[in-house]
C-alpha positions in Angstrom: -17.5 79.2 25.8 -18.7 77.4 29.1 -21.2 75.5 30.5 -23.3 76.4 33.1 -23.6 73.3 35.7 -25.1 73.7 39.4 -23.9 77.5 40.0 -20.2 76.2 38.4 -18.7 76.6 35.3 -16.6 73.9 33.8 -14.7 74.5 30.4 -15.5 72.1 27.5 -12.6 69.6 26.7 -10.4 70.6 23.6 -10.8 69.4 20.7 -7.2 67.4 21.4 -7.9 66.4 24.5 -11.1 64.4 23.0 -9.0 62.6 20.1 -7.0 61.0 23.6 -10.0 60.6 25.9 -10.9 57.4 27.5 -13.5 56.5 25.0 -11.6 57.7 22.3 -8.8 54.9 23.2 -11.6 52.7 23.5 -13.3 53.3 20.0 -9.5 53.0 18.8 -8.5 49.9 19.8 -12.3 48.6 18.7 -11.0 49.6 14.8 -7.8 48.3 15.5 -9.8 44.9 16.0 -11.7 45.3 13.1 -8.8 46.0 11.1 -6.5 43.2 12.0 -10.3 40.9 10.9 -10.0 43.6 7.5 -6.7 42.2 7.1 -7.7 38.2 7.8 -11.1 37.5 7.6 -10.9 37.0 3.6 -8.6 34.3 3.8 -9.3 30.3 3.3 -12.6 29.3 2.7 -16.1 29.1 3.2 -17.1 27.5 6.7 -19.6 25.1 6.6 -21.7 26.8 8.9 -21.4 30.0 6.4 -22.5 27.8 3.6 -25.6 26.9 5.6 -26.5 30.3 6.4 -26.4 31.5 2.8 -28.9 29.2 1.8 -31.0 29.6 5.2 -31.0 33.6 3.9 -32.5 32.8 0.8 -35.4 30.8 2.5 -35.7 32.9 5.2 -38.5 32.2 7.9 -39.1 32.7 11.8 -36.7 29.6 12.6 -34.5 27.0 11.8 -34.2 23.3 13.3 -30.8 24.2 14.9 -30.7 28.1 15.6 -32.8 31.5 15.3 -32.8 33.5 12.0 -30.7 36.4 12.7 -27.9 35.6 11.0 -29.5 33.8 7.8 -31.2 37.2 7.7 -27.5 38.5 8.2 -26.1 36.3 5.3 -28.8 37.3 3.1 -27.7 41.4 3.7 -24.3 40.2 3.3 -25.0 38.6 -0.3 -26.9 41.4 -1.5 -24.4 44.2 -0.7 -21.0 41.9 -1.3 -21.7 39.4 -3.6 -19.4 36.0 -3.3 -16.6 38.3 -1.4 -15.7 36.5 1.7 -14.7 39.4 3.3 -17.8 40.7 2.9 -20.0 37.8 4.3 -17.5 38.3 7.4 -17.8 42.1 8.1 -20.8 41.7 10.6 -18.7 39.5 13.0 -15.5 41.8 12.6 -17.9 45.2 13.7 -19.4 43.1 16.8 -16.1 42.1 17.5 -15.3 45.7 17.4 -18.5 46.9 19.5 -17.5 44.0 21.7 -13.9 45.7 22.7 -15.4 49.0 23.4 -18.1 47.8 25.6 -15.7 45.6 28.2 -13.9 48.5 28.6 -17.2 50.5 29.1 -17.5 48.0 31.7 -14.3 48.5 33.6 -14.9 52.1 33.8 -18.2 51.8 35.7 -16.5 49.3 37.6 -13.9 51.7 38.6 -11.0 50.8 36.2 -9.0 53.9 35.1 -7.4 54.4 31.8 -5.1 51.3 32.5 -7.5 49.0 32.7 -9.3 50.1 30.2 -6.8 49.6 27.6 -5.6 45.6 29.3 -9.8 45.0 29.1 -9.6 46.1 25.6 -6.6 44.5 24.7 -7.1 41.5 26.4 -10.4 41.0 24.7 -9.1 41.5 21.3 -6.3 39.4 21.9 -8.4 36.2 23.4 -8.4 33.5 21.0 -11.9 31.9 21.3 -12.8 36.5 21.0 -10.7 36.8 18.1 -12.2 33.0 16.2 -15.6 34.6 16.7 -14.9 37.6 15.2 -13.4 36.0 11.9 -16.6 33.7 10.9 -20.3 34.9 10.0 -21.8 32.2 13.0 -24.5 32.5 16.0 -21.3 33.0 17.9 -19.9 36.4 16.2 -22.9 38.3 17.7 -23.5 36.3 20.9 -20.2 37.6 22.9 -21.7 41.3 21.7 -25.2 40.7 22.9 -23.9 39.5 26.1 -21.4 42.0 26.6 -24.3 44.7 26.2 -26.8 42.8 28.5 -23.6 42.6 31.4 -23.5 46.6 30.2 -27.0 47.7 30.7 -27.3 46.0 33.9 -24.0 47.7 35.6 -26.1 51.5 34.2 -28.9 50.1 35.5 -27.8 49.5 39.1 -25.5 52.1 39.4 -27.4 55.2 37.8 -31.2 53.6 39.1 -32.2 54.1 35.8 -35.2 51.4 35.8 -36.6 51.9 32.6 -33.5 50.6 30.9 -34.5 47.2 31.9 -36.3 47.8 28.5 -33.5 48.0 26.3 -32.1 45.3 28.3 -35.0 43.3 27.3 -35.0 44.2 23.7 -31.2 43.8 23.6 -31.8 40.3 25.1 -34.6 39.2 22.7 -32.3 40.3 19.7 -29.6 37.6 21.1 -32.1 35.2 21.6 -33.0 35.6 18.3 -29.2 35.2 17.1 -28.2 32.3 19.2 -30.2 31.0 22.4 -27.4 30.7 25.0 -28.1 34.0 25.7 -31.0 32.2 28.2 -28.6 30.4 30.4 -26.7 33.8 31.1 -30.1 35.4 32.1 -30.8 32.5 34.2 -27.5 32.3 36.0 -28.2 36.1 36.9 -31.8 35.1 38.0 -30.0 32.5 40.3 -27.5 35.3 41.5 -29.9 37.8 42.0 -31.8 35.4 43.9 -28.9 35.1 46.0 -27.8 38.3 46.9 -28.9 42.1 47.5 -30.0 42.4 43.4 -33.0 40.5 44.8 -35.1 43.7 45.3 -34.6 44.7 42.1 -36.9 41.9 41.1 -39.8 43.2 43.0 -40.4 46.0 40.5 -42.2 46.6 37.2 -39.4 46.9 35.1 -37.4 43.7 35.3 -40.6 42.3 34.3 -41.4 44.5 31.7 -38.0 44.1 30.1 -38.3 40.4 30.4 -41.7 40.5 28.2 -40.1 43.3 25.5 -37.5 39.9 25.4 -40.5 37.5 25.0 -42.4 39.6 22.2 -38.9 39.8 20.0 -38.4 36.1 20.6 -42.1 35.1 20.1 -42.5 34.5 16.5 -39.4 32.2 16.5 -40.6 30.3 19.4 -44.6 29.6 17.7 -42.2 28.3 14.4 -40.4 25.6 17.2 -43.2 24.7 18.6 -45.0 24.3 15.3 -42.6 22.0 14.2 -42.6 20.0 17.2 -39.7 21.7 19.1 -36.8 20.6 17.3 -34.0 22.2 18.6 -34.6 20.7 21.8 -34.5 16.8 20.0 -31.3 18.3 18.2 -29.4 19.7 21.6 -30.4 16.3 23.4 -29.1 14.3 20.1 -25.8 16.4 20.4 -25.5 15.6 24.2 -25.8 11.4 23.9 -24.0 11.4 21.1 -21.4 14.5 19.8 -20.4 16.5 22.4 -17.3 15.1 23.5 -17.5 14.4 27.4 -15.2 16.1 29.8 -14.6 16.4 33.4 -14.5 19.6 35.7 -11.0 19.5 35.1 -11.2 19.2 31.2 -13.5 22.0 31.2 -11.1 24.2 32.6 -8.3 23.2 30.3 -10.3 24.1 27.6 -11.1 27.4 29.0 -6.8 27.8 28.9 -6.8 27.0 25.2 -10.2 29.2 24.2 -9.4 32.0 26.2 -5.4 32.4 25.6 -2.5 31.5 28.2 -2.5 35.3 29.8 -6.1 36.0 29.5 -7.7 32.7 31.6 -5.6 34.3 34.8 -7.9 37.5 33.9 -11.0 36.0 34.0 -10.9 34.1 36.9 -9.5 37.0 38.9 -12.6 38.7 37.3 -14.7 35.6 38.5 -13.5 36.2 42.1 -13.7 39.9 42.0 -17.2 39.8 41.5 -17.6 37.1 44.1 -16.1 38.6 46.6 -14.6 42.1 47.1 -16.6 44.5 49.1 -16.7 46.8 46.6 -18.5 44.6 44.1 -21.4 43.9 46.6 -23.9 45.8 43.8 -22.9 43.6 41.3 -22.2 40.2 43.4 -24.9 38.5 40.6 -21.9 38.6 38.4 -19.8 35.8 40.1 -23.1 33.4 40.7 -23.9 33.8 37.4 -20.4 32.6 36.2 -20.6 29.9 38.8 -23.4 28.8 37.8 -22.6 29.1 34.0 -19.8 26.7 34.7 -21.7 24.2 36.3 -23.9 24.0 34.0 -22.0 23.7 31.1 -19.9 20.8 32.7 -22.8 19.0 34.0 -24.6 19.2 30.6 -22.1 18.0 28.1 -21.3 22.0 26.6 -18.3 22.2 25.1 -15.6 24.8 26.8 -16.2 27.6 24.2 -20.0 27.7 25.9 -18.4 30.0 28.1 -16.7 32.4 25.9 -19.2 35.2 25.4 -18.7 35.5 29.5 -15.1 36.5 29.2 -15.3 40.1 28.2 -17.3 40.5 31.6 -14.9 38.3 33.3 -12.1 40.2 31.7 -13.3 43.7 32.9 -13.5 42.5 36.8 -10.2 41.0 36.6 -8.3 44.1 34.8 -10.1 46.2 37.4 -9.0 44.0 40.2 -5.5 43.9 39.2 -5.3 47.9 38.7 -6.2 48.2 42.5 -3.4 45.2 43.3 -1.0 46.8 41.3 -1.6 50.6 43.3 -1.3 48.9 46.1 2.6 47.5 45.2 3.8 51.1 43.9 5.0 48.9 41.4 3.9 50.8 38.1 6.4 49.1 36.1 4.0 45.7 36.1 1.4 47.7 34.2 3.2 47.9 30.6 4.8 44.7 31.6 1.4 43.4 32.0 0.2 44.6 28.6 3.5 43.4 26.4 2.8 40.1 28.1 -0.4 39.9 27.6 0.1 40.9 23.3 2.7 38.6 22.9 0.9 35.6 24.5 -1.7 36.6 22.3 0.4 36.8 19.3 1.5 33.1 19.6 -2.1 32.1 19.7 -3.5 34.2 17.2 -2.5 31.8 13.8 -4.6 29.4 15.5 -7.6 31.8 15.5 -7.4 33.6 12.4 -6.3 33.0 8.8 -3.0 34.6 9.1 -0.2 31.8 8.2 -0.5 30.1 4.8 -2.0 26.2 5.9 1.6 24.9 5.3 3.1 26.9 7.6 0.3 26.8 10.4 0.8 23.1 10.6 4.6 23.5 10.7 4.1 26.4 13.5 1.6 24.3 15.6 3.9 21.1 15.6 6.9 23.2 16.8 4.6 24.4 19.1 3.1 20.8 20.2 -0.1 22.3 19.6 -2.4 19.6 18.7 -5.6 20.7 17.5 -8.3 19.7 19.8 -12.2 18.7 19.3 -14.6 19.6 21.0 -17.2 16.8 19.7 -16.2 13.0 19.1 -14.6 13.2 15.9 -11.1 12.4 14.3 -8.9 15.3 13.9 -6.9 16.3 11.1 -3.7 18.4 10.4 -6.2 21.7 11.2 -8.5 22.6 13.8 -12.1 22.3 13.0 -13.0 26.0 12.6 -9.6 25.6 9.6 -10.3 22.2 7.8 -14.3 22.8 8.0 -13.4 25.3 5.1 -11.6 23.3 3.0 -12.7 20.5 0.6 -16.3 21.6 -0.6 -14.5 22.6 -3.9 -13.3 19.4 -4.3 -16.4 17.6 -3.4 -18.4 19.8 -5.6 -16.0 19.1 -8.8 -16.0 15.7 -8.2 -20.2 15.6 -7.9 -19.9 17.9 -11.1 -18.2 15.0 -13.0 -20.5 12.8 -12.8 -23.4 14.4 -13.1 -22.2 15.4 -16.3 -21.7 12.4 -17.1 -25.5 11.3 -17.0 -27.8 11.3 -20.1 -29.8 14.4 -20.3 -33.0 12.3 -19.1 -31.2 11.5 -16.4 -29.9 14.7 -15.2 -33.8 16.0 -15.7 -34.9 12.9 -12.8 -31.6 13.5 -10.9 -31.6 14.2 -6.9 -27.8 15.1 -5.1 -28.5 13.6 -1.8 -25.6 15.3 0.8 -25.2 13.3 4.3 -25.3 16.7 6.5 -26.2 20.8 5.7 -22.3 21.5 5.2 -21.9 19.2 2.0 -26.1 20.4 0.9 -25.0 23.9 1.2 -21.7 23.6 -0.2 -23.3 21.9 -3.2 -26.2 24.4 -3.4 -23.6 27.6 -3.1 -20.9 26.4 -5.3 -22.8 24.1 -7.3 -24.6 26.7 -9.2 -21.6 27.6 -11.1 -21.3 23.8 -12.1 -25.0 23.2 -13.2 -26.0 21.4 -10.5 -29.5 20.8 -8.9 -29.9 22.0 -5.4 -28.9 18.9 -3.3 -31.1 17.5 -0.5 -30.1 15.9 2.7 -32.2 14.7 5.8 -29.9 16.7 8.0 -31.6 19.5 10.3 -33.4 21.8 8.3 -32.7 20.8 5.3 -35.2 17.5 6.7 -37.6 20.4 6.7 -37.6 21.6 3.1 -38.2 18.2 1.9 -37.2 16.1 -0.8 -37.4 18.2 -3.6 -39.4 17.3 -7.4 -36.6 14.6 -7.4 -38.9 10.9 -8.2 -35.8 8.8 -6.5 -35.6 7.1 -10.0 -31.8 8.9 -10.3 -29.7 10.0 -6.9 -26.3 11.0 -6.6 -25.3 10.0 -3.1 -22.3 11.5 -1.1 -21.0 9.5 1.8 -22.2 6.0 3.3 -21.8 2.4 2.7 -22.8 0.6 -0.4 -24.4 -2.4 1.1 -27.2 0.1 3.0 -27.8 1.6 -0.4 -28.6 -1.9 -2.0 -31.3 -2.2 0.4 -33.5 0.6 -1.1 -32.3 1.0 -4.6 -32.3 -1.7 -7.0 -29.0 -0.4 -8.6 -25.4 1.2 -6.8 -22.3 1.9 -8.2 -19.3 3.9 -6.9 -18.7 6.5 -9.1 -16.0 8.9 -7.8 -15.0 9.6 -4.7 -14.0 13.2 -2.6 -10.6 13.8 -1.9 -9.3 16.8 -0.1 -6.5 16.5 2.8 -7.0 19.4 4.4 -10.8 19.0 5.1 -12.2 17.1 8.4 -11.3 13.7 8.3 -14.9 12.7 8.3 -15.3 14.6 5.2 -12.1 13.0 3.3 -12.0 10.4 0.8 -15.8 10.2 0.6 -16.9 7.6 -2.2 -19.7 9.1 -4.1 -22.5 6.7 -5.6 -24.9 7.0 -8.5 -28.2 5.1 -7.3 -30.9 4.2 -9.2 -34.3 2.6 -8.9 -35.8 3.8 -5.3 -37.8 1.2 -4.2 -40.1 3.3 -1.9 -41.0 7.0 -3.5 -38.7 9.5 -1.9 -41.9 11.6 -0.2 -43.3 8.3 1.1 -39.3 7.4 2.8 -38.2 10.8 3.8 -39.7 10.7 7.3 -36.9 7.7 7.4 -33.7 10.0 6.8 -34.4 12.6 9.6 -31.5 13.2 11.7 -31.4 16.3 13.9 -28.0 16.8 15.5 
């Protein structure tokens, strides 16, 4: 059979030659992402954050103190169709992952990349460590590099087909990542600032732009009536985080950090992506790109974001540099530095990859990264342990958990009717809400972000089990205080460590009446 095209006949592609098609190598090396998280993503723990989402999902609403209700909704799927299985809660993040390496190299194909570059974008992507992290936990960020990826997608078809009505899709696509994470907004606005400054400008003088930007607002509009109805929150929490946890770092810092996020062979790629964009002829249609990235940077320095900010960029950033150096690379007649490039490029990623994903035993992770003189790095103001944060943040809540157990066993049976668990911030809450269940304990309260929300709770004050904190602050409010136990768990984040845990009694001020007291957004 043949079609019929134009007066011309062109015969349809085998069935063969469709199993080793361009997109087919794409879509292969997507599952070959999604696999390796198949193979990883059950390992360790619960991360806190994952903790906190499980419980958001079972009091779902329009918002949260500290982030949109995609992913509590997410959470909520994940528990009903998985149960407790970890590798369950994590599949959503593996398939964007996925989805993620198909559409940078989407990317480099409308940006003239041939079958080579396709496959470095695609490898590259799955083999950048800050990419492959985000693909391994069920977080705001497992999603936002996907819903980015897309938006960077639809506006390259946009442009280069003058299809205008896509600017809807691009606005619904945008509204559903505002409603996962909201640093989708700064992209959008670093591509307002470079369409502002070059040609793209008359794009913004039609309907459509517009009318995508509205399908954007009317997704994101019942989350932003539930900010402001609580005052606007999240803009007190980002401001909190900013003075005072959000470790400070200069231009230069914030590029190191972009070396360690992005993998030793992949950083080259981006910034050759950056420049691509910025500055080759050839790119003049899509010359938004580089401000945006420019701008992105800035910001993100100037504003106290930490260097993974910039992450959900890279697979844009990737596709312009892979492109770029395909066209360097004809130029040399040198076609020997194309697998050359690719083995380099896995086996940088392999040396980074324990550091991103469960794959070494914790032992041996710790041995590997002190032969390596990799020191795990924050990106707040906090002590470090043996494990980076996105490692130790799942370890410990066990522990803690038992240890609360204990000795709320060990209270009379009035007391355990009058008892509150009062946790110092929504990982130790939630890790005593999930895993407490099991024990028989009472969901546990905190002041900490949205938890502050839900309130104290039936809990008259008269009985609290207190985690974390001093004694002598304790004695001010209660009449009685008494260590009791205390958490102990290496591994875990130092500040989460050798907690002491305190049975208070006699609340001076009813709990409803002091609550406003214990707010902390951060």
């Amino acid at each position: 059979m043949r079609e019929h095209s134009g007066g011309t006949e062109r015969p349809k592609p085998s069935f063969r030659a469709k199993l080793w098609s361009d997109t087919a190598i794409l879509v292969y090396l997507g599952l070959a992402k999604l696999l390796i998280h198949l193979a990883f993503n059950g390992r360790y723990g619960y991360f806190r954050d994952e903790l906190y989402s499980l419980v958001c999902g079972e009091r779902l609403d329009f918002g949260y103190v500290d982030h949109p209700p995609l992913i509590p909704l997410l959470a909520r799927v994940s528990k009903a169709m998985f149960g407790d299985s970890l590798l369950g809660l994590r599949l959503f993040p593996a398939v964007a992952g996925a989805v993620t390496v198909v559409l940078a190299g989407l990317i480099v194909r409308r940006l003239g990349g041939r079958r080579w570059a396709q496959v470095l974008t695609a490898v590259s992507v799955i083999v950048s460590a800050v990419i492959l992290n985000f693909g391994y936990l069920l977080t705001n960020n497992a999603l936002d590099i996907m819903f980015w990826t897309l938006t960077a997608y639809l506006l390259i078809v946009i442009i280069q087909d003058k299809r205008p009505r896509l600017w809807l899709a691009w606005g619904a696509a945008a509204g559903l990542a505002l409603q996962n994470k909201y640093s989708i907004a700064f992209f959008v606005a670093g591509l307002g600032i470079g369409f502002l400054l070059t040609s793209a400008r008359s794009e913004l003088r039609k309907v459509w732009p517009w009318a995508g930007a509205a399908a954007a607002f009317l997704i994101i509009l019942p989350n932003l009536l539930w900010q402001v109805r609580h005052g606007l929150p999240f803009i007190e929490l980002n401001r909190n985080a900013v003075l005072h946890k959000n470790a400070i770092l200069s231009p230069l810092q914030f590029l190191g950090g972009q070396l360690q996020e992005a993998s030793l062979l992949v950083l080259p790629l981006i910034l050759a992506g950056f420049l691509f964009f910025l500055l080759a002829p050839s790119m003049k249609p899509f010359r938004f790109f580089g401000w945006a990235y420019l701008a992105l940077f800035a910001f993100f320095v100037f504003s106290g974001g930490k260097p993974y900010y910039l992450a959900a960029v890279y697979p844009l950033m990737i596709a312009g540099g892979a492109a770029l150096l395909e066209r360097g690379i004809a130029r040399t007649r040198r076609a020997w530095l194309k697998p050359l490039s690719l083995i380099l490029v896995v086996m940088a990623g392999a040396v980074s990859a324990p550091f991103a994903l469960p794959i070494l035993p914790v032992d041996r992770l710790i041995v590997f990264g002190q032969f390596l003189g990799v020191t795990p790095a924050a990106g707040e103001r906090l002590e470090m342990g043996a494990l980076p944060q996105h490692f130790a943040d799942q370890f410990g809540w066990a522990e803690m958990t038992d240890a609360v157990a204990r000795i709320y066993g060990g209270l009379t049976e009035a007391d355990q009717k009058e008892c509150s668990i009062f946790a110092q911030n929504y990982g130790e809450a939630s890790a005593l809400i999930i895993l407490g269940r099991s024990r028989g304990l009472p969901p546990a309260i905190s002041g900490h972000n949205n938890y502050w929300v839900w309130g104290p709770g039936r809990g008259s004050g008269r009985i609290m089990i207190v985690i974390g904190g001093r004694a002598e602050d304790y004695r001010r409010v209660f009449d009685q205080v008494t260590e009791a136990g205390r958490t102990k768990c290496p591994l875990a984040m130092p500040y989460e460590n050798d907690l002491p845990i305190f049975v208070c009694r006699g609340l001076r001020v009813p709990l409803d009446v002091g609550w406003p007291q214990v707010r902390h957004f951060i």
